[in-house]
Residue, then its C-alpha position, 0 to 999 in steps of 0.5 A: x500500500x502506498x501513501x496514495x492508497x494510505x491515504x484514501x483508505x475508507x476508515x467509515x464507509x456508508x450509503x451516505x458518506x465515506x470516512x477516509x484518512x484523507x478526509x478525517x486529517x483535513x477535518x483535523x487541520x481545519x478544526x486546529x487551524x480554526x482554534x489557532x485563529x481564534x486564539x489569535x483573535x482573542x489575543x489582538x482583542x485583548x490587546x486592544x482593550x488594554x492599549x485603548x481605555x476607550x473601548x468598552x470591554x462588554x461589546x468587545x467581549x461581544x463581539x469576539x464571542x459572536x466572532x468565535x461562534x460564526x468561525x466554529x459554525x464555518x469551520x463545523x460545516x466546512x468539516x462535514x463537507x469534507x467527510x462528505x456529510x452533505x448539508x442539505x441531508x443534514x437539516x433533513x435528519x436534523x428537523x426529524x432528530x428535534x422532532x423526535x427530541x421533543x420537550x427533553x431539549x426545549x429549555x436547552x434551546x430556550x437558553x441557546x435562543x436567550x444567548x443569541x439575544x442577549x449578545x445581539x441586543x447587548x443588554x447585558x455585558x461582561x462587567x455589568x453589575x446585575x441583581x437577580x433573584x434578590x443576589x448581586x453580582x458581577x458578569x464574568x462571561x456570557x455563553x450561548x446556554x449559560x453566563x457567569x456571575x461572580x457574586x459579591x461574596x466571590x462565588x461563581x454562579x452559572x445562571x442559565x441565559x433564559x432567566x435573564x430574559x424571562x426574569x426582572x433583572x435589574x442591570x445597575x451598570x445601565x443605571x446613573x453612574x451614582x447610584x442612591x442607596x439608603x440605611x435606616x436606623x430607629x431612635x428612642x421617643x423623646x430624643x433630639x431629632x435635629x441632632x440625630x439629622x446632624x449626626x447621620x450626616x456627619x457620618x456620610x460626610x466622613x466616608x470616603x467612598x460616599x458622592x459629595x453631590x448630590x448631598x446626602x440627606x436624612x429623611x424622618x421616616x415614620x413614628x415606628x411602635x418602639x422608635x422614631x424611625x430615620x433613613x439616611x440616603x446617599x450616593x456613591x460609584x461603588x454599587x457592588x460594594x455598598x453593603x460594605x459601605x452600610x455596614x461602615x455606616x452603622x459602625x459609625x452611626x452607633x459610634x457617634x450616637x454612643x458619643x452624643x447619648x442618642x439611644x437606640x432603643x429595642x423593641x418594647x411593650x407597655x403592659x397596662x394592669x387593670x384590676x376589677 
């Protein structure tokens, strides 16, 4: 046998198509020329964020994903050519095949159809600061079927793409870049209420992660059973971390109250005694 005859030696013959060793190899080259391409891709891409601060890093990152899925599609059915799978044959067994699948892959389906509009609309990008389900977090990657969030407590959550459409999401990222947020505390009846305003704004005066404009303020919320009740608001460009700045805020809070006598009192009763 010579290398001729080697190489056109049927590996997998049927009425449909024929595996050769010719075929399987050029299947191999365009498949590995292909991943080369992309990697070459990626890198010019990245290179290109960190040289141009200008570019956004969501639609980039977008466009690179659109980029490498068109070039594997091409690639795939390039391959198929090459076994000698023809196309046309092959939506025919495929149309059958879904048809046959049925329910099994509908949500399969409804996550690959999500991802196609989810990197064609944009609304959602690498980066984004998202809220859903009651959890915040960051987008590390958007997939055809599935996106990563890194969650504020640096858990990655893999979250199918289809909740993002049928879902209420909340993209802070579309937001103002201040974004306002609030902390609410309760003060005991009888105290000086000019001076726990005074105090609260004091305290957000003094974090270093808190907008000066617009200025935060205090609002009198409500006359709670137990205690009169205030909300201090304030800006800040740190959304993802905000619950590490209304945590330092309530440190301080209780701090300056401690120092001012201002007390917050605990949930009480008054228990009237009627003898008959």
């Amino acid at each position: 046998m010579n290398f001729k005859d080697l190489l056109e030696y049927a590996l997998i013959r049927t009425d449909k198509f024929t595996i050769s060793v010719y075929s399987l190899l050029v299947t191999i080259i365009i498949l590995l020329a292909t991943r080369i391409l992309i990697g070459i891709i990626h890198k010019v891409f990245k290179r290109k964020i960190y040289s141009n601060p200008n570019i956004e890093i969501g639609k980039s990152h977008t466009i690179y994903q659109l980029i490498k899925y068109l070039l594997w599609i091409i690639a795939i059915l390039f391959s198929l050519e090459t076994i000698g799978i023809k196309i046309t044959f092959l939506l025919a067994g495929s149309a059958a095949l879904l048809v046959g699948l049925g329910l099994g892959l509908q949500q399969i389906f409804k996550d690959i159809v999500s991802g196609l509009f989810l990197l064609f609309e944009g609304n959602l990008k690498v980066n984004d600061i998202v809220e859903l389900d009651d959890e915040v977090g960051r987008v590390k990657e958007i997939s055809f079927r599935t996106t990563k969030i890194e969650s504020r407590d640096n858990i990655i959550l893999v979250i199918p793409n289809s909740k993002f459409i049928d879902g209420n999401v909340i993209n802070w990222s579309h937001i103002q870049k201040r974004t306002r947020f609030y902390v609410q505390v309760g003060v005991a009846y009888g105290s000086d209420v000019e001076l726990v305003e005074k105090v609260l704004l004091e305290c957000a005066a003094n974090h270093r992660d808190i907008s000066k404009s617009p200025n935060p303020f205090v609002r009198f919320y409500n006359f709670g059973d137990s205690s009169l009740d205030f909300q201090l608001f304030f800006w800040t460009e740190k959304a993802f971390e905000v619950e590490n700045i209304k945590s330092d805020l309530r440190f301080e809070i209780d701090k300056k109250f401690r120092s001012n006598k201002i007390q917050i009192p605990f949930p009480q009763r008054d228990v009237h005694i009627i003898k008959q």
